[in-house]
BALOBA-1460 file (C-alpha; in Angstrom, 3 decimals):
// residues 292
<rec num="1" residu="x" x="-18.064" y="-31.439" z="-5.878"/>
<rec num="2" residu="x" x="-18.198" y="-29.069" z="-8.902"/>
<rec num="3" residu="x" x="-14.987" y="-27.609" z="-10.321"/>
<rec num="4" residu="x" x="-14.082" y="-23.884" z="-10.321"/>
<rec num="5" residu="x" x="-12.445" y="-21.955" z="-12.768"/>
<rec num="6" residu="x" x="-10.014" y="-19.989" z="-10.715"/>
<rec num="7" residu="x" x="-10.317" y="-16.812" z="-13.037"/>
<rec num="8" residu="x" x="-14.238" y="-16.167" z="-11.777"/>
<rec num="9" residu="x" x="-12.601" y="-14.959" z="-8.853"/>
<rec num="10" residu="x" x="-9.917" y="-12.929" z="-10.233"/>
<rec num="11" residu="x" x="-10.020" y="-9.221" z="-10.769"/>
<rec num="12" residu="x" x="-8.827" y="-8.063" z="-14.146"/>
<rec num="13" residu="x" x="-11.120" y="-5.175" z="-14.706"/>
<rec num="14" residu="x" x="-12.604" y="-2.634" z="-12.632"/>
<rec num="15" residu="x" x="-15.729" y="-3.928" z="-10.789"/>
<rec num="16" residu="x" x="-18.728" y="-2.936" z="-8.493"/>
<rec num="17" residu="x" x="-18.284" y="-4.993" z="-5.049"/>
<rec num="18" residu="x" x="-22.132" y="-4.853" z="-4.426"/>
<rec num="19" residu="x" x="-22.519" y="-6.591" z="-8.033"/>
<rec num="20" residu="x" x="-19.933" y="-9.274" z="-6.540"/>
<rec num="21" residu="x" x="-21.228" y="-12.673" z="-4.914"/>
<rec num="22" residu="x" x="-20.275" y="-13.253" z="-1.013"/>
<rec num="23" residu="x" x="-21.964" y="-16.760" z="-1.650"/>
<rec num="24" residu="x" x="-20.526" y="-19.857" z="-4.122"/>
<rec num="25" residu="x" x="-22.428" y="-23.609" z="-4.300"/>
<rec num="26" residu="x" x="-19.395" y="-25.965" z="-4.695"/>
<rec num="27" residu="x" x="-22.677" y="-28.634" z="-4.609"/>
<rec num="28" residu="x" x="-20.969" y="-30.265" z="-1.899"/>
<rec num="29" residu="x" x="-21.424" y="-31.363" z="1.938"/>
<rec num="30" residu="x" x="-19.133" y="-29.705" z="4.303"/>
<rec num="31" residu="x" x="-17.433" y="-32.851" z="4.680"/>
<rec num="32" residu="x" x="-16.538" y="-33.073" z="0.882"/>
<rec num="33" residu="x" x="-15.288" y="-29.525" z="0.929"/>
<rec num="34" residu="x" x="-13.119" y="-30.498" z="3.826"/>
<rec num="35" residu="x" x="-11.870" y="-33.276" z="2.254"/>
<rec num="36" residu="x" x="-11.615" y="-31.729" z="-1.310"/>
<rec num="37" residu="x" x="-9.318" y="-28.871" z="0.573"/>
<rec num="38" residu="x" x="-7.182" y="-31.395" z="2.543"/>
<rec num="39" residu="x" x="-6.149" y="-32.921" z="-0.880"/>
<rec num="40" residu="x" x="-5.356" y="-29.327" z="-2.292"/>
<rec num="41" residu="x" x="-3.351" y="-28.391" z="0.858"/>
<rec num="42" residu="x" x="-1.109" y="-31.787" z="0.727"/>
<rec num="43" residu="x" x="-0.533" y="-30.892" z="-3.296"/>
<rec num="44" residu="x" x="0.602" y="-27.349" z="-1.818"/>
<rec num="45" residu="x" x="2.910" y="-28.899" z="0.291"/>
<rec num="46" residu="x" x="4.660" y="-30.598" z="-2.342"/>
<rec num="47" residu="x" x="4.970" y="-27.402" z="-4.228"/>
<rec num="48" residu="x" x="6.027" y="-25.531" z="-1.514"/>
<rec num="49" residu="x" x="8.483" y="-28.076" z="-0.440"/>
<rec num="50" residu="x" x="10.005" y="-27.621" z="-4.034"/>
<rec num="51" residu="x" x="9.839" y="-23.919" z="-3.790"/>
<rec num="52" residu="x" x="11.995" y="-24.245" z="-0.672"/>
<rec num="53" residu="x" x="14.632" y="-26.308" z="-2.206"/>
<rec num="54" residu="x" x="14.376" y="-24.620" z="-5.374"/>
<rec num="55" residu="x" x="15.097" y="-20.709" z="-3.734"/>
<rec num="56" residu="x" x="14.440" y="-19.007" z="-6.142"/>
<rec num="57" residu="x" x="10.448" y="-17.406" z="-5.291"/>
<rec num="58" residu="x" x="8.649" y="-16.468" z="-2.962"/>
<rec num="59" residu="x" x="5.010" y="-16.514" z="-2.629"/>
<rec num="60" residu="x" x="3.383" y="-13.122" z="-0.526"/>
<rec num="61" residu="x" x="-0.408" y="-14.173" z="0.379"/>
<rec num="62" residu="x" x="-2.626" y="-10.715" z="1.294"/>
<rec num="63" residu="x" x="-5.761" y="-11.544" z="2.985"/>
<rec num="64" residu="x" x="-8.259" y="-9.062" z="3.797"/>
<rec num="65" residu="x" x="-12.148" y="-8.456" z="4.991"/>
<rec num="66" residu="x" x="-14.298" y="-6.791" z="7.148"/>
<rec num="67" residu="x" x="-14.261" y="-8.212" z="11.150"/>
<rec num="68" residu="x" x="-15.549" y="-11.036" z="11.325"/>
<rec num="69" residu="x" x="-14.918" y="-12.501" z="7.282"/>
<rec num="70" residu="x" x="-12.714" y="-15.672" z="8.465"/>
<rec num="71" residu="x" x="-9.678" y="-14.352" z="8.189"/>
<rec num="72" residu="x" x="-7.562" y="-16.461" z="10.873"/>
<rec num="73" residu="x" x="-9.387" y="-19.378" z="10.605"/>
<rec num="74" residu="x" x="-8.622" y="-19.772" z="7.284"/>
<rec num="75" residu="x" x="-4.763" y="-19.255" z="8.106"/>
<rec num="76" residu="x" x="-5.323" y="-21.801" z="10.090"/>
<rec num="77" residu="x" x="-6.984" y="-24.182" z="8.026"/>
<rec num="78" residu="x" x="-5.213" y="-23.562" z="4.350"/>
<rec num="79" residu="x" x="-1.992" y="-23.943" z="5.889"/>
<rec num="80" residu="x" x="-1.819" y="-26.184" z="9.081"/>
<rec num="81" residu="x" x="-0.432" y="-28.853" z="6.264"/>
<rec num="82" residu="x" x="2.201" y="-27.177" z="5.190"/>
<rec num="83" residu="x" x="6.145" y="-27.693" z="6.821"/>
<rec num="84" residu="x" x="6.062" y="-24.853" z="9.150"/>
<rec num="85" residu="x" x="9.822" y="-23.630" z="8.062"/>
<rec num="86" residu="x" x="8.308" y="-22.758" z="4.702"/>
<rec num="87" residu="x" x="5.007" y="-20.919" z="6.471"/>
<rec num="88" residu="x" x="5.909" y="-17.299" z="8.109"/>
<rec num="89" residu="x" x="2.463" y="-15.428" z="8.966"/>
<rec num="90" residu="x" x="2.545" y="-11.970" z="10.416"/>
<rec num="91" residu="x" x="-0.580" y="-10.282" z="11.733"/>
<rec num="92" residu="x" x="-0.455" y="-6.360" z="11.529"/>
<rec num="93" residu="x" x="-2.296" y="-4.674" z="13.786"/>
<rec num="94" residu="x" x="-2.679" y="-0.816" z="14.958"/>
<rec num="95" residu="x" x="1.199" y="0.652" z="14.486"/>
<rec num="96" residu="x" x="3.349" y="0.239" z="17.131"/>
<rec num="97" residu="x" x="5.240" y="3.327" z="18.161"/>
<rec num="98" residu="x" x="8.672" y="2.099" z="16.776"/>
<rec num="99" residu="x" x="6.641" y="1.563" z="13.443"/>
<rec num="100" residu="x" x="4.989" y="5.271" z="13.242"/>
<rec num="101" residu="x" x="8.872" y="6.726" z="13.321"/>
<rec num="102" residu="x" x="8.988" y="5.208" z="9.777"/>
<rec num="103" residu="x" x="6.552" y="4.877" z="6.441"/>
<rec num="104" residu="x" x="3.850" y="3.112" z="6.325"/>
<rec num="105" residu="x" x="5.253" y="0.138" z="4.092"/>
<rec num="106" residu="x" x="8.238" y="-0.010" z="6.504"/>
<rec num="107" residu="x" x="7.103" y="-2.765" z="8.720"/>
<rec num="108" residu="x" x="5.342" y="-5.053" z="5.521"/>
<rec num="109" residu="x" x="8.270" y="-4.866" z="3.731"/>
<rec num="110" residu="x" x="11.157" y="-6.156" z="6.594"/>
<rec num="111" residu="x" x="8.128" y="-8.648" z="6.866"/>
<rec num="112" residu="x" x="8.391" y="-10.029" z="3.619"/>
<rec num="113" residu="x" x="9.035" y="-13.842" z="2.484"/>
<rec num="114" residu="x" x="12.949" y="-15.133" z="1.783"/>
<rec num="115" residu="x" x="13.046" y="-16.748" z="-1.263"/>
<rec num="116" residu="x" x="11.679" y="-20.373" z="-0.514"/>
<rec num="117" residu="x" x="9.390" y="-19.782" z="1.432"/>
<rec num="118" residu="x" x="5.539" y="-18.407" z="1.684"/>
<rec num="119" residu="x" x="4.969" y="-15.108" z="3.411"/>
<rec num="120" residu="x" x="1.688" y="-14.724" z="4.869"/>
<rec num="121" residu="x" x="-0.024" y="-11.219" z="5.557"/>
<rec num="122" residu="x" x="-3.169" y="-11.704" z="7.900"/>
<rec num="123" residu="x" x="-4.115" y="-7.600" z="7.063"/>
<rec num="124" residu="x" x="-1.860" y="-6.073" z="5.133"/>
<rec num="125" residu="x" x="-0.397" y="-2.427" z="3.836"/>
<rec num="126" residu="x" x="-3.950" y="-1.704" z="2.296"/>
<rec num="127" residu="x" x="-5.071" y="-1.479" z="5.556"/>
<rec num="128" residu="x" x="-3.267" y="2.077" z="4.631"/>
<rec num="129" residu="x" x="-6.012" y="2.957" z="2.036"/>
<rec num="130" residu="x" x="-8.784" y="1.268" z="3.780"/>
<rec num="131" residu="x" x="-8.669" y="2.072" z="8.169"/>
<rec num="132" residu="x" x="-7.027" y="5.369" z="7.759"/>
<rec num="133" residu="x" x="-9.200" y="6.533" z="4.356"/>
<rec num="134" residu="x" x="-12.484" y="6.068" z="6.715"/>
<rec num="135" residu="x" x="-10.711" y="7.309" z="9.251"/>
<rec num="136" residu="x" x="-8.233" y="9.832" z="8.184"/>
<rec num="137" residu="x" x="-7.684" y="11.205" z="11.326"/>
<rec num="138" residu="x" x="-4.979" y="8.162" z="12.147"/>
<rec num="139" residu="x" x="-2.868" y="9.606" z="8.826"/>
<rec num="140" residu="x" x="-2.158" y="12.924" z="11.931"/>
<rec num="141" residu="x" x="-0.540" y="10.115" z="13.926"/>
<rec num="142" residu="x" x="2.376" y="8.922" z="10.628"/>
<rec num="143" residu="x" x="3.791" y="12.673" z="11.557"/>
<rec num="144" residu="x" x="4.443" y="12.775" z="7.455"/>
<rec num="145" residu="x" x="5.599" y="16.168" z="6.595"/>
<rec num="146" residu="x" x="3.336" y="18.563" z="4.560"/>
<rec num="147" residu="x" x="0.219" y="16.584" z="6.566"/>
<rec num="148" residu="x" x="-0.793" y="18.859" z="8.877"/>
<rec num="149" residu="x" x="-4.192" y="18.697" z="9.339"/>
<rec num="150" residu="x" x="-6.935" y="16.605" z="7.812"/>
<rec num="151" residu="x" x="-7.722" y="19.421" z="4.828"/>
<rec num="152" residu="x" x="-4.086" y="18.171" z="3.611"/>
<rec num="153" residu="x" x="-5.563" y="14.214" z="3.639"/>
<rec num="154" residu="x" x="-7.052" y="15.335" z="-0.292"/>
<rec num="155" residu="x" x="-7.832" y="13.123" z="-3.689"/>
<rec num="156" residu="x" x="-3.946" y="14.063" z="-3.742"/>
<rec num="157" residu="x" x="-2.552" y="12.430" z="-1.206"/>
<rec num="158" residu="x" x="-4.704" y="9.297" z="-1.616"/>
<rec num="159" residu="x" x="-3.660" y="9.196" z="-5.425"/>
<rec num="160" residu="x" x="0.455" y="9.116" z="-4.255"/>
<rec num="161" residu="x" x="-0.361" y="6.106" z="-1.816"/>
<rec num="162" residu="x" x="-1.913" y="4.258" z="-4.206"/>
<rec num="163" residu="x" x="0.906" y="4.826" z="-6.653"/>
<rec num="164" residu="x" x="3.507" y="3.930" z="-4.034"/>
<rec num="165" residu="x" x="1.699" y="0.486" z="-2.860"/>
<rec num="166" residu="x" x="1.721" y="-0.235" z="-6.083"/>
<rec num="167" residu="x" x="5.065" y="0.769" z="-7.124"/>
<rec num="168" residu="x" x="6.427" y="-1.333" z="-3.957"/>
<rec num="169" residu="x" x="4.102" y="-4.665" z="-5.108"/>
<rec num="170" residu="x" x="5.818" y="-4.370" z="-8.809"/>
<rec num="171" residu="x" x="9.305" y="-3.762" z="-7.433"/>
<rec num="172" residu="x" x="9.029" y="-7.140" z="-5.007"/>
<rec num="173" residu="x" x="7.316" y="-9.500" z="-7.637"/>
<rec num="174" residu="x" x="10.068" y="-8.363" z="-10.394"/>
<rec num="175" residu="x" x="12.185" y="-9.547" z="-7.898"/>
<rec num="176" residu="x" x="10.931" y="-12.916" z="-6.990"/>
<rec num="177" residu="x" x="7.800" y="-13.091" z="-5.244"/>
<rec num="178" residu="x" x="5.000" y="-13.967" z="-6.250"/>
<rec num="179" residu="x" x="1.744" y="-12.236" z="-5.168"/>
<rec num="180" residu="x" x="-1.487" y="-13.148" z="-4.122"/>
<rec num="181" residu="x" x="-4.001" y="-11.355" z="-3.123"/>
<rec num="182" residu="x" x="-7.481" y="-11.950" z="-1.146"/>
<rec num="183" residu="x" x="-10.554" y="-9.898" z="-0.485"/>
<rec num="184" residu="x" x="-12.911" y="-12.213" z="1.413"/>
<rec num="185" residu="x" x="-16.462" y="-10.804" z="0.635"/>
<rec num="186" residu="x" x="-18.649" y="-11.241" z="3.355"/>
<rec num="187" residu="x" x="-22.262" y="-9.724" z="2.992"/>
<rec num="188" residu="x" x="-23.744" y="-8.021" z="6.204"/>
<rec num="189" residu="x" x="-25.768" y="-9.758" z="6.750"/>
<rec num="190" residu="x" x="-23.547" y="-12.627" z="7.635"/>
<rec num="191" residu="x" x="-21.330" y="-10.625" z="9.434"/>
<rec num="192" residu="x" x="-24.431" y="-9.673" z="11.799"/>
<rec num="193" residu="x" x="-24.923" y="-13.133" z="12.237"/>
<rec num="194" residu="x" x="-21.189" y="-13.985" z="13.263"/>
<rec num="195" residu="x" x="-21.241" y="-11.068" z="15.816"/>
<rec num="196" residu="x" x="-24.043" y="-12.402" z="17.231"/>
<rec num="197" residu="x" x="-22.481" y="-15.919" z="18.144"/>
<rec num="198" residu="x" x="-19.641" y="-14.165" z="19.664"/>
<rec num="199" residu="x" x="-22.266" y="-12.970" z="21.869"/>
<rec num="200" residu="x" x="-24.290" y="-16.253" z="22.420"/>
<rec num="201" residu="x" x="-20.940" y="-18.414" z="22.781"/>
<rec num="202" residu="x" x="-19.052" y="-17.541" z="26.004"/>
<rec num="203" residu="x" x="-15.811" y="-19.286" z="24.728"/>
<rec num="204" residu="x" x="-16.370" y="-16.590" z="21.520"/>
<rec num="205" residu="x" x="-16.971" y="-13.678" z="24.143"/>
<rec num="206" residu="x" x="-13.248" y="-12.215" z="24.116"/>
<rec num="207" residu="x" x="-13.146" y="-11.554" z="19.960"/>
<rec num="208" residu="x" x="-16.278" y="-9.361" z="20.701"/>
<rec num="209" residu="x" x="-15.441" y="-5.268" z="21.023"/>
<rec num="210" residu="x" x="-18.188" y="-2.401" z="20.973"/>
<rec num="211" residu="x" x="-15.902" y="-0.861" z="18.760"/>
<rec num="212" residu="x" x="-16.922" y="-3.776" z="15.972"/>
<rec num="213" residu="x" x="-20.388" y="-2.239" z="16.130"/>
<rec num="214" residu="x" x="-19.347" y="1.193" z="15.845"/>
<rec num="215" residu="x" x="-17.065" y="-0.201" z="13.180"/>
<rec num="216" residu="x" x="-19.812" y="-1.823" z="11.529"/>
<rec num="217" residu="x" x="-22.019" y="1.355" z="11.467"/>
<rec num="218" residu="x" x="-19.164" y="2.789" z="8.372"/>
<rec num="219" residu="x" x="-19.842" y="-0.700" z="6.608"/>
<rec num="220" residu="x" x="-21.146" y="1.257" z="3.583"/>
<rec num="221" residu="x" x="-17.439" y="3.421" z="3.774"/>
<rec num="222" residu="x" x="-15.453" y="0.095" z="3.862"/>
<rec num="223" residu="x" x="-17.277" y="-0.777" z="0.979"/>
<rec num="224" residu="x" x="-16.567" y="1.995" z="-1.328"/>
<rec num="225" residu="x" x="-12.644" y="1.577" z="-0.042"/>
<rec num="226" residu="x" x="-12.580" y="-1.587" z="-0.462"/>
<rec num="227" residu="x" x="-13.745" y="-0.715" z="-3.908"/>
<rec num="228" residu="x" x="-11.796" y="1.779" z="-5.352"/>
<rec num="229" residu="x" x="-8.336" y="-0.043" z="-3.805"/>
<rec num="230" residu="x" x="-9.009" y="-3.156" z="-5.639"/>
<rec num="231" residu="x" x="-10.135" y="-1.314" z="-8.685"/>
<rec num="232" residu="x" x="-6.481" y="0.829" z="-8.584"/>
<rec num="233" residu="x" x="-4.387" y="-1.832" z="-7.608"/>
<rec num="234" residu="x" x="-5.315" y="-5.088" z="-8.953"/>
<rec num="235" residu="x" x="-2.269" y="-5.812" z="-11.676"/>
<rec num="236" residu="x" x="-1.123" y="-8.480" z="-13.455"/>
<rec num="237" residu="x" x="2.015" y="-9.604" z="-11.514"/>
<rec num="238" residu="x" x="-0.215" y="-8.464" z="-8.381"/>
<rec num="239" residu="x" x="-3.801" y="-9.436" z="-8.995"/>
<rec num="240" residu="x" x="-6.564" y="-9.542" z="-6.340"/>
<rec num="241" residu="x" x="-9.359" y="-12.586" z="-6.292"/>
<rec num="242" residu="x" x="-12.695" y="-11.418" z="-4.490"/>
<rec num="243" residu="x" x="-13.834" y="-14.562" z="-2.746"/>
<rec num="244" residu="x" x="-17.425" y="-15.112" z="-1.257"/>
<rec num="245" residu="x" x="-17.102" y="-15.487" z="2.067"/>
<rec num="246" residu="x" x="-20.538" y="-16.227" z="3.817"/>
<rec num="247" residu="x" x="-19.126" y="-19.793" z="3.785"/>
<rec num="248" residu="x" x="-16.358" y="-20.355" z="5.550"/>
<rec num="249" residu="x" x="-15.263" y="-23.844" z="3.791"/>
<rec num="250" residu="x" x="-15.692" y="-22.973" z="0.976"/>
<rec num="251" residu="x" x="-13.962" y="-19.572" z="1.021"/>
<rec num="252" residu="x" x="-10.785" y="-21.501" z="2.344"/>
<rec num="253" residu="x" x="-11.323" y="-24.082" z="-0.545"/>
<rec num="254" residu="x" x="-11.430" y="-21.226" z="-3.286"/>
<rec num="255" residu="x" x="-8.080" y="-19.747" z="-1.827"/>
<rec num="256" residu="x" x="-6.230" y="-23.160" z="-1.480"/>
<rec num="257" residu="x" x="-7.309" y="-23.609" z="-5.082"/>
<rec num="258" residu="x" x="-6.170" y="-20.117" z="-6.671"/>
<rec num="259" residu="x" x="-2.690" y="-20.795" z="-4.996"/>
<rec num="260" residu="x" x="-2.456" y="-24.539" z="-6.591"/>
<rec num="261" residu="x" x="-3.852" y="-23.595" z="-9.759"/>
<rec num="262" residu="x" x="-1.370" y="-20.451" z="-10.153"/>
<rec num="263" residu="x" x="1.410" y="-22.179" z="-8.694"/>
<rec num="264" residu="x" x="1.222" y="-25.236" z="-10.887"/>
<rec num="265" residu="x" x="2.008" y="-22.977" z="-13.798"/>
<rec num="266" residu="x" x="5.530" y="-22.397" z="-12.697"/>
<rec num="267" residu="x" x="7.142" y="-24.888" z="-14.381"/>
<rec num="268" residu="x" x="10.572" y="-24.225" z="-13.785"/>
<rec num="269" residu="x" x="10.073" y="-24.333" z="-9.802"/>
<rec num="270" residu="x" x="11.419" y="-27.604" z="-8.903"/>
<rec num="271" residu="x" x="13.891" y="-29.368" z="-6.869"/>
<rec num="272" residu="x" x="17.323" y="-28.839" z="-7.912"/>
<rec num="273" residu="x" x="19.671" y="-31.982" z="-9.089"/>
<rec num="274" residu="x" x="22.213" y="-33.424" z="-7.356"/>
<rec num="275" residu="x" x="25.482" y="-32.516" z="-9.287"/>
<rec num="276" residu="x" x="27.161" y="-35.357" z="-11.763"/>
<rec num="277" residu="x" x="29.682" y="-35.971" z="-9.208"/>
<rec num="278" residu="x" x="27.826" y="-36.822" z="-6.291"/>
<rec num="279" residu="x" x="24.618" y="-38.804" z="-8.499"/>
<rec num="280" residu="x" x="27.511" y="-41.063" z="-9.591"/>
<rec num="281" residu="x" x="28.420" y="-41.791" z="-6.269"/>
<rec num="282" residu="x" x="25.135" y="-42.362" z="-5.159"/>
<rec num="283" residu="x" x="26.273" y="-46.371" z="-4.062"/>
<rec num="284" residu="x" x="29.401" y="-45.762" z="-2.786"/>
<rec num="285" residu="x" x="27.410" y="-43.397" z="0.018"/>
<rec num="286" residu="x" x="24.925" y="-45.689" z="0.278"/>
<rec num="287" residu="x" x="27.425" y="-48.978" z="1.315"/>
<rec num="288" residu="x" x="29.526" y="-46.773" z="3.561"/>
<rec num="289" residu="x" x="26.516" y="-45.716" z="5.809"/>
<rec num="290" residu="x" x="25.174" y="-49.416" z="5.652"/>
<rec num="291" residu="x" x="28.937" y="-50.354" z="6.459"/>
<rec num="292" residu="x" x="29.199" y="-48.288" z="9.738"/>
């Protein structure tokens, strides 16, 4: 299996999405990419293990994509591996009631990671500059004052989100956490495909909605969202990483690899020592437990 240079992926200045691959040839079976990703996942661990003891980061993973781009499958797979204290994934769907009585970062942020640990986002607060830009009738709902109808949802308005997403990404990671963030690029045409074996498989039936079809019809929309959010808000202590997601293996193999790869260059995240006192001691524990 070929080797990847992790910064193809990253975003550092402003792109086109439809100039951006949603396919990469690793030049490997299935069964190598598997493999190669089970090795990356178990170096993870052993990172995140020392993160945990170490208490001093955390990690915040953002994953995003159209219906349909992998998104919980490659939860699952990146980080089945990993010791499940040091793994918290929340799943944000449509607001909840309690959640539209405050802003819109309110719920991500009581969400966050505790040092130590990772923090995983499975949709995230850009779904506030993607769902609601194509369908700005949903901002009516956030009862913000001076919104009162959709002529007040302007350039404006947009503009002050984006500055306060990214004012609250720069005020957690100069505070400790470390941010990653995913835009799995799936082309259409693969999506079309995927809906299509939630039809044909009956055990796939129940992730099918019409409203993914009338969802799909604005794919053009998401694009252009998609877009311009990455464009405004990929930074240096926040950067995003497009990755091609027609594959599903190798999509979770990319993202496995961009966390390693980053990671790895912390070098002072490791596990603390034990103090003079008790190192010295070491022996004398060890023959009173044998003695027992």
């Amino acid at each position: 299996m070929k080797d990847i240079n992790i910064q193809e992926f990253k975003i550092e200045t402003p792109v086109k999405i439809k100039n951006l691959p949603t396919s990469f040839d690793l030049d490997a079976s299935e069964k190598k990419i598997e493999d190669g990703l089970e090795d990356v996942c178990k170096k993870l661990g052993k990172i995140q293990n020392a993160m945990y003891a170490h208490g001093k980061y955390a990690v915040l993973i953002c994953i995003q994509g159209t219906d349909t781009a992998g998104k919980d499958s490659l939860i699952r797979e990146v980080f089945k591996d990993l010791n499940a204290r040091g793994v918290v994934v929340h799943s944000f769907k449509v607001p909840t009631e309690l959640e539209l009585k405050h802003d819109y970062l309110w719920r991500h942020y009581i969400a966050l990671p505790a040092r130590g640990k990772f923090g995983v986002f499975n949709r995230t607060h850009y779904e506030n500059v993607l769902v609601t830009r194509v369908h700005p009738e949903y901002i009516l709902g956030e009862h913000l004052p001076h919104v009162n109808s959709l002529d007040d949802i302007n350039d404006e308005f947009w503009e002050k989100r984006f500055r306060q997403i990214n004012d609250f990404e720069k005020h957690i990671a100069e505070n400790g956490t470390i941010i990653f963030k995913f835009f799995l690029h799936l082309s259409k045409d693969e999506q079309k495909n995927r809906l299509l074996r939630r039809l044909d498989k009956p055990n796939k039936n129940w992730k099918f909605s019409p409203s993914d079809l009338k969802e799909r019809e604005l794919w053009d929309a998401y694009q252009e969202c998609y877009e311009d959010a990455i464009n405004r808000t990929s930074k240096p202590h926040a950067p995003w990483y497009t990755i091609p997601a027609d594959d599903k293996a190798t999509a979770r193999y990319i993202v496995a690899r961009v966390l390693l790869d980053t990671l790895k260059t912390y070098k002072d995240i490791k596990e603390p020592e034990l103090d003079d006192e008790v190192k010295a001691n070491i022996e004398i524990y060890r023959t009173q437990l044998q003695n027992e």
